[in-house]
Steps between C-alpha positions, in 0.01 A plus 500: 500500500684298255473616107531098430232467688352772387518353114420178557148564638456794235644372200214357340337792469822753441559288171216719353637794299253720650604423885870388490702633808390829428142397607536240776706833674199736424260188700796451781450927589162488432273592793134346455213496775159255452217590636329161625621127559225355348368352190654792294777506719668174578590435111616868500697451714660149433598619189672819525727347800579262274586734262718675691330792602745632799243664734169438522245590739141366633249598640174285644349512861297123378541191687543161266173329513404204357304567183782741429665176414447411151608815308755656787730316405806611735304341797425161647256321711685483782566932477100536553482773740851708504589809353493479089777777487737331761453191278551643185793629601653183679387268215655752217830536681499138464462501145747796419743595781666771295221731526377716751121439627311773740235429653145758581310300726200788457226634338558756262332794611520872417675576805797215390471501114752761415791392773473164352479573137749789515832264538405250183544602149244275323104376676319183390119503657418184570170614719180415471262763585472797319571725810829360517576537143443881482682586795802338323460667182450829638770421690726455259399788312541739742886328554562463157485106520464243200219272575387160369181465546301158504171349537300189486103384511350177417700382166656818374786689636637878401846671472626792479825786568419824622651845584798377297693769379219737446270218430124494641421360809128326633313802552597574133308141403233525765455821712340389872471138585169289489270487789653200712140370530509475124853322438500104490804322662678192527323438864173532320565398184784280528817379279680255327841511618707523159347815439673701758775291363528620170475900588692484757772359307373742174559756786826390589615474151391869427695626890806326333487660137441826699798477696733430222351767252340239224195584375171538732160559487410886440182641533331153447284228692542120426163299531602131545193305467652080616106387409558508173832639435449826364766814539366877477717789525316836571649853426465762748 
């Protein structure tokens, strides 16, 4: 891999004080599994392969479908029934061959979570069901992982970092999960596709500052309301 090459994609962003070479090495060793190649997902993921982030795993067991179209944005019409993952991973290659994609064409399950998790040194949950989510937080817990966590329903979208060096996690926030039964979705409920948009990318941004030690959330949840742009951060 050529360091020319290497600068030329990079540069932009090494210019910054904060990142400089220093950084972009701390994203090219930097090991960082997504959970989900969906709405969440797909700008996650964009974005930190085009940041440079040198390994970076995915896992989905979906199929692309068609009203997946207009906020998963990695996919095209003519993708409509194959394997999100194996796409993900073909179309991101594409966009950054220095980096290192594997693929998890599976559910995450109990059985599967900790061989999966174990190898990656930051999580971003990009799932959306709540069953999902705290298998990967206690997951990560019980491994010691940092996790960004992200969700989204109707206009408003949340962030937030846990088990970060000592820092809470979700059961911390909210001890057991809702009653499925009682938990709108984007099936039922649907969504506009810039909203996935934006906190995916705000989850990106915060997976980046992570890896190069700048400052990150800590014991707080963002509330991004896009209806009438209002921003609420919650201690916990």
């Amino acid at each position: 891999m050529s360091v020319i090459q290497e600068y030329l994609r990079y540069n932009r962003q090494m210019m910054l004080p904060e990142i400089g070479d220093e950084g972009q090495e701390k994203l090219k060793k930097a090991k960082v599994l997504i959970i989900g190649a969906g709405g969440l997902g797909c700008p996650i993921l964009q974005y930190i392969a085009t940041a440079g982030v040198g390994t970076i795993g995915i896992v989905d067991f979906d199929k692309i479908e068609i009203h997946n179209l207009h906020r998963q944005i990695l996919y095209t019409e003519n993708q409509v029934g194959q394997s999100k993952v194996i796409t993900a991973k073909e179309t991101l290659e594409v966009m950054n061959p220095l980096i290192s994609i594997v693929a998890f064409e599976e559910k995450l399950t109990s059985e599967n979570a900790v061989t999966i998790v174990q190898d990656f040194d930051f999580i971003v949950d990009g799932s959306d069901n709540f069953a999902t989510r705290y298998l990967v937080n206690d997951t990560c817990v019980a491994l010691g992982k940092t996790l960004v966590y992200g969700s989204i329903l109707g206009f408003e979208g949340q962030l937030a970092v846990f088990n970060h060096n000592g820092t809470k996690n979700l059961r911390d926030l909210f001890p057991e999960p809702p009653n499925p039964m009682d938990v709108p979705n984007c099936s039922f409920n649907g969504v506009l596709g810039t909203l996935p948009g934006m906190i995916g990318t705000m989850m990106a941004h915060e997976t980046l500052k992570l890896i190069m030690g700048l400052p990150t959330l800590e014991n707080e949840l963002v509330l991004f309301s896009t209806l009438n742009w209002s921003f609420t951060k919650i201690k916990f």
